[in-house]
Every structure is written in C-alpha cells, then in structure tokens.
C-alpha positions in Angstrom: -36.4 39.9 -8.6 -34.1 37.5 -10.3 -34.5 36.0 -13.7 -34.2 32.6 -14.5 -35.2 28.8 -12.9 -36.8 30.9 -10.7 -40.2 32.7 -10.1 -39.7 36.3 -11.2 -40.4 39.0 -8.9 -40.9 43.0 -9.8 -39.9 46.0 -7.4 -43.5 46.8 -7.1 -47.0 45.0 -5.2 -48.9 44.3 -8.0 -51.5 43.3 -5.8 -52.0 47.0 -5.1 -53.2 48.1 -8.6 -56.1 45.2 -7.8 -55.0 42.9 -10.1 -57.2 40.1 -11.6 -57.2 37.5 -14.3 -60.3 35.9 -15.3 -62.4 34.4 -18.3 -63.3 37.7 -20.6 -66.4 39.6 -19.4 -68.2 42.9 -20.1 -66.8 46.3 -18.7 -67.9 49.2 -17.6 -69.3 51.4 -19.9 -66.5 54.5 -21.1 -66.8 57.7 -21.8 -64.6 57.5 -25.2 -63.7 54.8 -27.5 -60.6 52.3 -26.6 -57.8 53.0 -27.6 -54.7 50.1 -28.2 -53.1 49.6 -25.8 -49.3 51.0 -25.2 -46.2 50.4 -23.2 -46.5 46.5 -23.7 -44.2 44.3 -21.6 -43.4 40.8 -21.1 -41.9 39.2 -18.5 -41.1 43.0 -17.4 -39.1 43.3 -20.6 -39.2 45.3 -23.5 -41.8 44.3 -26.4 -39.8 43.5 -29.4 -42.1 43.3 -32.5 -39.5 41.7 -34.8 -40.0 38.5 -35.3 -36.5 38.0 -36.3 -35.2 39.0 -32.9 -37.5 37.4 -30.4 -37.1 38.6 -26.7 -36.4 35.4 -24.0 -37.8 34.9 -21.5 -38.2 32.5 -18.9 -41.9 31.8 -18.3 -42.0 28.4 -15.9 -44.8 29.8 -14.2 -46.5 31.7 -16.6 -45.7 34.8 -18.6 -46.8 37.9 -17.1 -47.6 40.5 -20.1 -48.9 43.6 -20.0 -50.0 46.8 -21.5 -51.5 50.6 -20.8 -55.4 50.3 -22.1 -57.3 53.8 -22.2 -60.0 55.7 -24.2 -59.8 58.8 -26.1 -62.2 60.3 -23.4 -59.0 61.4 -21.1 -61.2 62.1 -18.1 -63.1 59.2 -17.4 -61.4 56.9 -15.0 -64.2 53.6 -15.8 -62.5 50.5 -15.5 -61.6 49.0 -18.3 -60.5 44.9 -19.8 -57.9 43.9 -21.8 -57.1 41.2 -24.0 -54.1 39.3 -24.6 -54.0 36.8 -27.5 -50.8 34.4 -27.9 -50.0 31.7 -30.2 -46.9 29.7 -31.7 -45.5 31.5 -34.7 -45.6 28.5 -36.2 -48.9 27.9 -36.2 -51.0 31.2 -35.6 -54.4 28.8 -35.5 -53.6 27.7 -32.0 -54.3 31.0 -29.7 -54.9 31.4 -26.2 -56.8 34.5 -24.8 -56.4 35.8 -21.4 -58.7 38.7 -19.8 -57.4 41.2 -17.9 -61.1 42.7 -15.7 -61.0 46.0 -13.8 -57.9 47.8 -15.7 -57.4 51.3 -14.6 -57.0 53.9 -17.4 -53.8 54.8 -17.9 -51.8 52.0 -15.8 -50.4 48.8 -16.4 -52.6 46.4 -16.7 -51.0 42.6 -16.3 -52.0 39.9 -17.7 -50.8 36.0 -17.0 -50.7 33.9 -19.8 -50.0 30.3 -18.9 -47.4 28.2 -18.4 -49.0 25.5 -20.8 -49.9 27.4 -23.4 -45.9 27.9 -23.8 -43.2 25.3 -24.4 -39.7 25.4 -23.7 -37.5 26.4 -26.9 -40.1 27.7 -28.6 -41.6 31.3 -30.5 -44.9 33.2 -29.7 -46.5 36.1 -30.6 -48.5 38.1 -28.3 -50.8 41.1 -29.0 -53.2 43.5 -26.8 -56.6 44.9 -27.3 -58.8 47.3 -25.1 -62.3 46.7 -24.3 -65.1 48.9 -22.8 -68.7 48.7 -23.3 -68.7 45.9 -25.7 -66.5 48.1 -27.6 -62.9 46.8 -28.1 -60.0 49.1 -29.9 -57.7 48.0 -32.9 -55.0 44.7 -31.8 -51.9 46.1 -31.1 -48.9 44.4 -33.6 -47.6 41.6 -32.1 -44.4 41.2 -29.2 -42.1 38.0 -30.2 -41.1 36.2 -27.1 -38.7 33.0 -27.0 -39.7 30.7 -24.2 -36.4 29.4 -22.3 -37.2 27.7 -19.2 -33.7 25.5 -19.0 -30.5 27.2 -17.5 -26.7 26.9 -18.7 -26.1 23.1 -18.3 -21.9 24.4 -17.1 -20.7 26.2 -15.0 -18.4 28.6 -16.9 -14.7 28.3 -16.8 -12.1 30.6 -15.4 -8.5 31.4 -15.7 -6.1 34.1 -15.6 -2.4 34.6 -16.9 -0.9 37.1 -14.7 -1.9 35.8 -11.5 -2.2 32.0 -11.2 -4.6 30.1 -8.7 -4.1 28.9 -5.2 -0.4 30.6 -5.5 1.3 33.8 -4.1 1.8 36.6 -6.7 3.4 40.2 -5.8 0.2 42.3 -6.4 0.3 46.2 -7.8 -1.1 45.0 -11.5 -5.1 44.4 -12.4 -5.9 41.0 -12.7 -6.5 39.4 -16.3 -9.3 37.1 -16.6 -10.5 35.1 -19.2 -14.2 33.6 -18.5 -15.6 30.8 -20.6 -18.9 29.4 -21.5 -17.2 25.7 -20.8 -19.2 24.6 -23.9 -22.8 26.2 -23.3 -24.2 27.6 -27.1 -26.6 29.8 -25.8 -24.5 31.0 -23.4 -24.1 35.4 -23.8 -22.7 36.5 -20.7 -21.3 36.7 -17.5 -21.7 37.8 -14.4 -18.9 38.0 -11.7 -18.3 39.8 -8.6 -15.7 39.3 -5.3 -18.9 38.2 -2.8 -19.9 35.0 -3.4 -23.3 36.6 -3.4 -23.9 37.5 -7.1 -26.1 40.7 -7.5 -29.7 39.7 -8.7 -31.1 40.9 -11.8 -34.1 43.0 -11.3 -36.5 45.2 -12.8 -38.0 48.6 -11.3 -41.5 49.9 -11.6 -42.3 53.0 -12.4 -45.2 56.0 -12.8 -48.1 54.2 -13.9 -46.9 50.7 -13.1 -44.4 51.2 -16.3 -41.5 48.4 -15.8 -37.7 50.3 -16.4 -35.9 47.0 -17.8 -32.2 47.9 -17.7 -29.8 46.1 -19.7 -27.3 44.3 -17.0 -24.6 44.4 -18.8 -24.4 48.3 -19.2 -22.7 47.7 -15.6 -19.4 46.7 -16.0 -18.8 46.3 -12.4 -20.4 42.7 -12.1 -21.5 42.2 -16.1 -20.0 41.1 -19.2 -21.0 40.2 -22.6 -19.4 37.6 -24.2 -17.5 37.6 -27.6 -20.1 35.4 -29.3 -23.1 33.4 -27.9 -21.1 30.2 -26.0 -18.2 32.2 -26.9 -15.6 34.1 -24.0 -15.0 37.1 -22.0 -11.7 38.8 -20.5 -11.6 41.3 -17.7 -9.1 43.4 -15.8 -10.4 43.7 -12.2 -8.6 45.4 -9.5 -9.0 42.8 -6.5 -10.4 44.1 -3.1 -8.6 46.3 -0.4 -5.8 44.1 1.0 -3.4 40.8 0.7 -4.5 37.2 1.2 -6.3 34.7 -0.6 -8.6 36.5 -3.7 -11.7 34.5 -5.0 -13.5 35.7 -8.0 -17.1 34.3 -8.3 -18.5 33.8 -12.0 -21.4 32.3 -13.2 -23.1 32.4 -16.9 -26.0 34.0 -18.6 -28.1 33.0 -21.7 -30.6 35.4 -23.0 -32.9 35.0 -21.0 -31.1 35.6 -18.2 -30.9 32.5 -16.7 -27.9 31.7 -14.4 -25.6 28.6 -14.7 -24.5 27.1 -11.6 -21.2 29.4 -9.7 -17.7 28.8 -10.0 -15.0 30.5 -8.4 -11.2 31.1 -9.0 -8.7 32.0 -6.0 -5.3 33.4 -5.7 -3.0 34.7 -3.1 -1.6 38.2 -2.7 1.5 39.3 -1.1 1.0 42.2 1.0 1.9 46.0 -0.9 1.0 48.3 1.9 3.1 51.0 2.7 5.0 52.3 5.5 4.3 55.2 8.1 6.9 56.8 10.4 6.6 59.6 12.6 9.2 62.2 12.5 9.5 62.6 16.2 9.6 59.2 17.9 7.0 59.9 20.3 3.9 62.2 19.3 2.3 64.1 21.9 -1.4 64.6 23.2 -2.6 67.1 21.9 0.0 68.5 19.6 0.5 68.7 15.5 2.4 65.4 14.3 4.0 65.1 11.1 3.9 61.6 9.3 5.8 60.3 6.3 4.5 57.7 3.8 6.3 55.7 1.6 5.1 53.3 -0.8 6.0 49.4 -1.5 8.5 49.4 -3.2 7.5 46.5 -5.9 4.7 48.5 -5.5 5.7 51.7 -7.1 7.8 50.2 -9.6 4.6 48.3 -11.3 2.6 51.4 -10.9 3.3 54.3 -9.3 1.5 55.7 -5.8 -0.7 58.9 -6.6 -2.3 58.9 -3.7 -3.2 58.0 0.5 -6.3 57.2 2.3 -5.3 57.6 6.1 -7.8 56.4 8.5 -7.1 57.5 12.3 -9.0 55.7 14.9 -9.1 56.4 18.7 -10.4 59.9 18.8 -12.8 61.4 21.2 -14.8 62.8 17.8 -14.3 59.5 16.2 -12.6 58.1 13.5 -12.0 60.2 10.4 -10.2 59.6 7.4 -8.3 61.9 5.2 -6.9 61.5 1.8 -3.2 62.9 0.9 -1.8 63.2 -2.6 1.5 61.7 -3.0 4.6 63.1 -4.5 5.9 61.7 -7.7 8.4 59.4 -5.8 5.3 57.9 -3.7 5.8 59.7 -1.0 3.3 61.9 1.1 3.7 63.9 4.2 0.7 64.1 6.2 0.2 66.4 10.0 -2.1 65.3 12.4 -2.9 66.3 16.0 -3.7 63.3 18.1 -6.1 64.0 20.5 -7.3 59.9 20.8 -7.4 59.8 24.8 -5.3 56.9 25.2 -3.0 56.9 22.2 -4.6 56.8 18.3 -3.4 54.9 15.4 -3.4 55.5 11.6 -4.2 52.6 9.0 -2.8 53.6 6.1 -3.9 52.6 2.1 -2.3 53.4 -1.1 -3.8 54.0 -4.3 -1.8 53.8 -7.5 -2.4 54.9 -10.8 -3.8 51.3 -12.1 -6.3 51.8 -9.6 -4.6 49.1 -7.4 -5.7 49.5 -3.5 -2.9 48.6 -1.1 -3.8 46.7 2.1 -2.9 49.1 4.7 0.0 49.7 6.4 -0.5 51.0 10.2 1.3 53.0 13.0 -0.2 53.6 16.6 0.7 54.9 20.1 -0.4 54.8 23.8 -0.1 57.7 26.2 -1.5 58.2 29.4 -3.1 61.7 29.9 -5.1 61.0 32.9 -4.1 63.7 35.4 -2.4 63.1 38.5 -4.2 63.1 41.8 -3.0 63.0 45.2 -4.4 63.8 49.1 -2.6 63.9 52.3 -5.7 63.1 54.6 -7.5 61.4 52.3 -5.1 58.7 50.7 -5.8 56.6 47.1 -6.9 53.2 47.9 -6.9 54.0 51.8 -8.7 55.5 54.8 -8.5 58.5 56.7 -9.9 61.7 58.0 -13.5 61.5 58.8 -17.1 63.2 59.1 -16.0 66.9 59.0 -12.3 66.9 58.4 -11.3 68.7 55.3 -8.6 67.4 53.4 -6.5 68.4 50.4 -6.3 67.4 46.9 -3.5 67.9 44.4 -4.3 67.8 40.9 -1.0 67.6 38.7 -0.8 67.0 34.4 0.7 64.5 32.8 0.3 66.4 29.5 1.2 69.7 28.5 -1.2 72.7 28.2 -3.6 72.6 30.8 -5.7 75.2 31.9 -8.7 73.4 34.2 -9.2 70.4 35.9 -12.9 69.3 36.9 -13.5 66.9 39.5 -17.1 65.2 40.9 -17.3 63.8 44.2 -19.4 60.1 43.7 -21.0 61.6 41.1 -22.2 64.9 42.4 -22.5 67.6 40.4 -19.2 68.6 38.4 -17.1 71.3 39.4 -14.1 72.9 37.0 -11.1 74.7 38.4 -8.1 76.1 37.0 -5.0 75.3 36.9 -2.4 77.6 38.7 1.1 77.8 38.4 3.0 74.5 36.9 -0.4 73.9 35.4 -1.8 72.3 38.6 -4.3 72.7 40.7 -5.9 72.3 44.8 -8.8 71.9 46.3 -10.0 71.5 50.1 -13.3 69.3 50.7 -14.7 68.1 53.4 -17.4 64.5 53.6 -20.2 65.1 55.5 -20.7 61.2 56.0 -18.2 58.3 56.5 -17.3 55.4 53.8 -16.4 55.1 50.6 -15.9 57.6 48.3 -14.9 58.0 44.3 -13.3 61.1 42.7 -13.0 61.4 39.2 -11.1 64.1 37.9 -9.9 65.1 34.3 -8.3 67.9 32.9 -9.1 70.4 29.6 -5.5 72.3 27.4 -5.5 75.5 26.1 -7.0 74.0 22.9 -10.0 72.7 24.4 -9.1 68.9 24.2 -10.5 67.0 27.1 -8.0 63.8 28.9 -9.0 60.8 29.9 -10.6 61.0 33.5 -8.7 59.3 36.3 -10.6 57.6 39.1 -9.1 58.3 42.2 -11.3 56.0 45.7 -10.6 56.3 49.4 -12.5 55.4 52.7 -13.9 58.2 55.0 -13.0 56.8 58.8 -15.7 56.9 60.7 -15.5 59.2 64.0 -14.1 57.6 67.0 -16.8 57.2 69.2 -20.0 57.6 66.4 
C-alpha cells in the first residue's frame, strides 16, 4: 500500500477481476461500438492531462495504468481489450503498447506497462483505447506521468524552540517544530507522527475497481506540506498523554511519494498531572464519595484546565471513565460510589484549553468487605463435630447496609439468607460425611452491591469408632 522504493500495493485483489496482460489479440464480438475509455489512472493516481504538470510516480516495477472500456450497447457484458500506448514526450516516435484481454464492461481494466519502457527522471504520455470486434473507439487524450524511482537522498532535519532536545522542559504549551528538507530539491513534504511506525500511504478501491487516491496531506494529523519544494515546515503538536522522554519521528516526501530515510527528535517532560483528594479521609464501600481536583499549578498558569477525564478501575462492572468540566480556577468536584470489591482507584487527566493532555494524577484505597464468619463446632482452620452433628454459623458485616448473606457448602448449590438484627445472620448445618469442607460466604446491601466472598475451611472429625 505504500508509495515509493517499494512495490505498490492497492486495497483491492486485482487478481479477482481476472486480470491479464498479453500481446494485443481479437475480442469478443459487442453488441455496440467502443467507446473511450474513462476513469484513467496511473499508479492508482489521478490522470493529469497537462503536460505542464505531470503526475509522479514511482514505477520500479512497472507502471500499472488503467481505464473503464465499454460500448454504447449498455447491456451487453462481452469482454472487451484495451490499449495503452506510452512514449517519452520528448520523442512521441518511440511508443510502447500494452494489451489489456478479457476487460469487463464497465470496470477497471489494468494495464502494466514496463519498467523499461520508463526511465528514471523522465516524462511520458500515456493514452487508452477500447477494442471489440476488430472495432477500436477514439484514443483517449493523453495522462502525463513523471517517472521517479530514487527517494530523498537526507533524512530531513528537526528542531524545535520552545522545548529543546534530550532536556527537561515544564510542559502545558504545544510544541513548535520546525522540519527541514536538510538540502533535498524535490523534497514537498513531511510526514511525522509519535510511533516510530509512520502511517503508510495507501490508496482504496472502489465500485467498479475505481481507485479513491486521497491527497495525504489533507490529514494534518501525520502530514505536512512544505513551504516550497526542498523548502521547510513548522508544526504545533500537542505531545502524547503523560511526562517523560517525547520523540517525534519525521521523515520526507517528494512528489512522488517516496520516503526519505527516518529521523527523530526527543525531549523530556516534567510531569503536569493534577491532584485528587477525597473529602472524607476514608471512602466507604458502597457509599457516594466526593472528590476534588486541582490542577498543576505551572499548569494552569500556561493554560488554563477546562476539563477532567477520571478513569476508576477496580469495579465489579469494570472500569469506566467519566469526564468532569472544571471550574474556571481548574478545579472540579466529582461524586463517585465505590463499589470496587477490594478498594478502587481513580487515574486522573487534565485537559486544558491548548489542548494539552496532563499525565494523570491518581488516588486509590483498599477495604476489606468480605463478611465475617464464625462456628462454635465447626472451627476456621480446625476440626470438630462429625457425621451428623449440626453446628452453628455466624455471619457478621464488615460493611454497612446489608440485607442477605449467601453461603455454598463445597460448592453445592447456593443458598441466600437474610440478615437479622445488627445486619447478621445464622445458620445450623449438619455434614453428612467426614473431612474437609469449604464455605464461602458473601454478603449483598440494600443497594444491591455484592462483597467480596470470604472462604471460610474446617475438618469434619470422623466418628469415634467409624
């Protein structure tokens, strides 16, 4: 899919249109005349038929052209050829024909012209005709392509005045870049991005095998053109989430698309995130907290906070993420229930109106809400009673607002009880067979929120004299 030093690739199998290229022979018989072909392409690019703006391309393997043939008989589907013609624009004389057999009506049909029929650094025309029957349509005007087959010799350069390299700058402002063609005429563009994985230029087919060439650098996200061919570009990019080292990968374009090797600039962040506090020092299962969050100072004074992405994590319904609109100081008040079943914790982002991204700042807590269980014959991490002896269980909260508890004896069946006065509850049981034995219990609140299960083991004593 990428242009350049590189075979190109289309988001399409052009095998499955039945695609082949051979020395010019008959076709089928149509039911109309040809027409000229339309929707001509090269090197899945737009057709440009001024010769005074040539389209590049890279064509080290050949240069895949193409066209829509058809006949003014709309319903007949008989194959069809077509014939591309190409030839130096300085000398028309010297033309190479390539036949493109079994063309459907209507579609794209490809043609290859080869690679040694066109020379680095040099102009071509290129034109298309329809044939059926012996009977071919009118040439269609000719497509200028300029063959460039050689990438940017330098890597471009990179620099930046507001945040210098391999040293520690106080974040909040977009970083200012200027990117250079380091001395390479043909260069037009850039292409940059915070992966070290550049994204790959590609081309989309469409209905009727119609390539949808988009110009990259209507994406501003990873594209830029530059001020003049070999000439510069300047950016203001608001680095990733977070603090740390920052590395900014940049490579160059010519017009044809081909990419220059990739440099990279780096820089260190100091940490902007912002600061959570509860407003009760320990938050309860189960129950509304109210958080407050305050931005970095250095922070707010470059641009203010508008805004906080909260992520919680530790929840039963997993984590979730909520965004709160801060106050014109920076600050935000946010309530949350935390229901995480051993403690939850918040990471915490600000957004301010540059656009900068904080690295987040973060809060947590651990709780245990396992309910309490206890036995007088049948004692935790003992032995006792035996085959036939009941024996008492005492279920006690360590959380407020229970209503239930439900217990399962070695994995039988559950069973759900509820809670009586102090929230607690009792049951009798009695083993039908000695050994060991597991209980887990856990216990629901009022609001429906489930704690974490609590694993209570014992030993049934076997019967004297079994």
């Amino acid at each position: 899919m990428s242009f350049g030093a590189r075979s190109r690739a289309v988001l399409a199998c052009l095998g499955t249109l039945g695609l082949a290229l051979a020395v010019a022979s008959p076709a089928s018989a149509a039911g109309g005349t040809p027409t000229t072909p339309t929707q001509l392409f090269n090197g899945y690019r737009s057709c440009s038929t001024d010769g005074d703006r040539p389209t590049f391309v890279w064509a080290g393997t050949g240069l895949v052209v193409e066209g829509i043939p058809a006949t003014t008989d709309t319903t007949d589907n008989s194959s069809l050829s077509v014939q591309y013609q190409v030839w130096p624009v300085t000398d028309p004389t010297q033309i190479t024909t390539v036949t493109r057999d079994h063309a459907a009506p209507g579609f794209e049909a490809p043609g290859q012209l080869p690679s040694e029929a066109l020379a680095d650094g040099q102009t071509y025309a290129w034109r298309a005709q329809t044939v059926a029957g012996g009977t071919a349509s009118d040439w269609s005007a000719p497509c200028y392509v300029t063959i460039d087959n050689t990438r940017p010799a330098n890597a471009p350069t990179v620099s930046s005045p507001n945040y210098p390299p391999d040293t520690w700058n106080p974040g909040g402002e977009p970083v200012r870049f200027t990117l250079n063609a380091n001395g390479v005429g043909d260069v037009t563009g850039f292409e940059y991005s915070w992966q070290p994985d550049l994204p790959v230029i590609g081309t989309s087919i469409g209905d009727h095998g119609i390539p949808q060439p988009v110009d990259p650098y209507t994406d501003p996200r990873y594209f830029t053109r530059a001020d003049a061919p070999g000439g510069s570009a300047t950016l203001s990019l608001v680095p990733p989430t977070g603090s740390g080292r920052m590395t900014l990968w940049v490579r160059s374009l010519d017009r044809a698309y081909n990419v220059s090797e990739t440099t990279s600039y780096s820089f260190l962040v100091s940490s902007t995130a912002p600061t959570v506090t509860s407003d009760v020092p320990s938050p309860e299962f189960g129950r509304p907290a109210t958080f407050t969050l305050r931005p970095n100072a250095a922070l707010q004074s470059t641009s203010p906070v508008v805004s906080y992405s909260v992520h919680t994590v530790g929840s039963p319904d997993g984590d979730k993420t909520v965004d709160v609109k801060a106050a014109a100081d920076g600050t935000a008040k946010v309530k949350l229930t935390l229901d995480g079943l051993y403690g939850e914790s918040l990471s915490v982002t600000s957004k301010s109106a540059n656009g900068w991204v904080s690295d987040a700042g973060s809060w947590s807590t651990g709780y245990d809400t396992t309910p309490t269980v206890a036995s007088d014959v049948y004692p935790e991490n003992g032995s006792g009673g035996g085959v036939g002896v009941p024996g008492t269980f005492t279920f006690t909260p360590k959380v407020k607002g229970i209503v239930s508890y439900t217990y399962s004896f070695n994995g039988e069946p559950e069973v759900t009880v509820a809670a009586g006065a102090h929230h607690t509850a009792r049951i009798d049981w009695t083993p039908t067979s000695d050994g060991p034995v597991d209980l887990t219990v856990y216990a629901t609140t009022r609001s429906g929120l489930q704690t974490a299960p609590y694993y209570y083991s014992f030993t049934v004593q076997a019967n004297s004299g079994s």
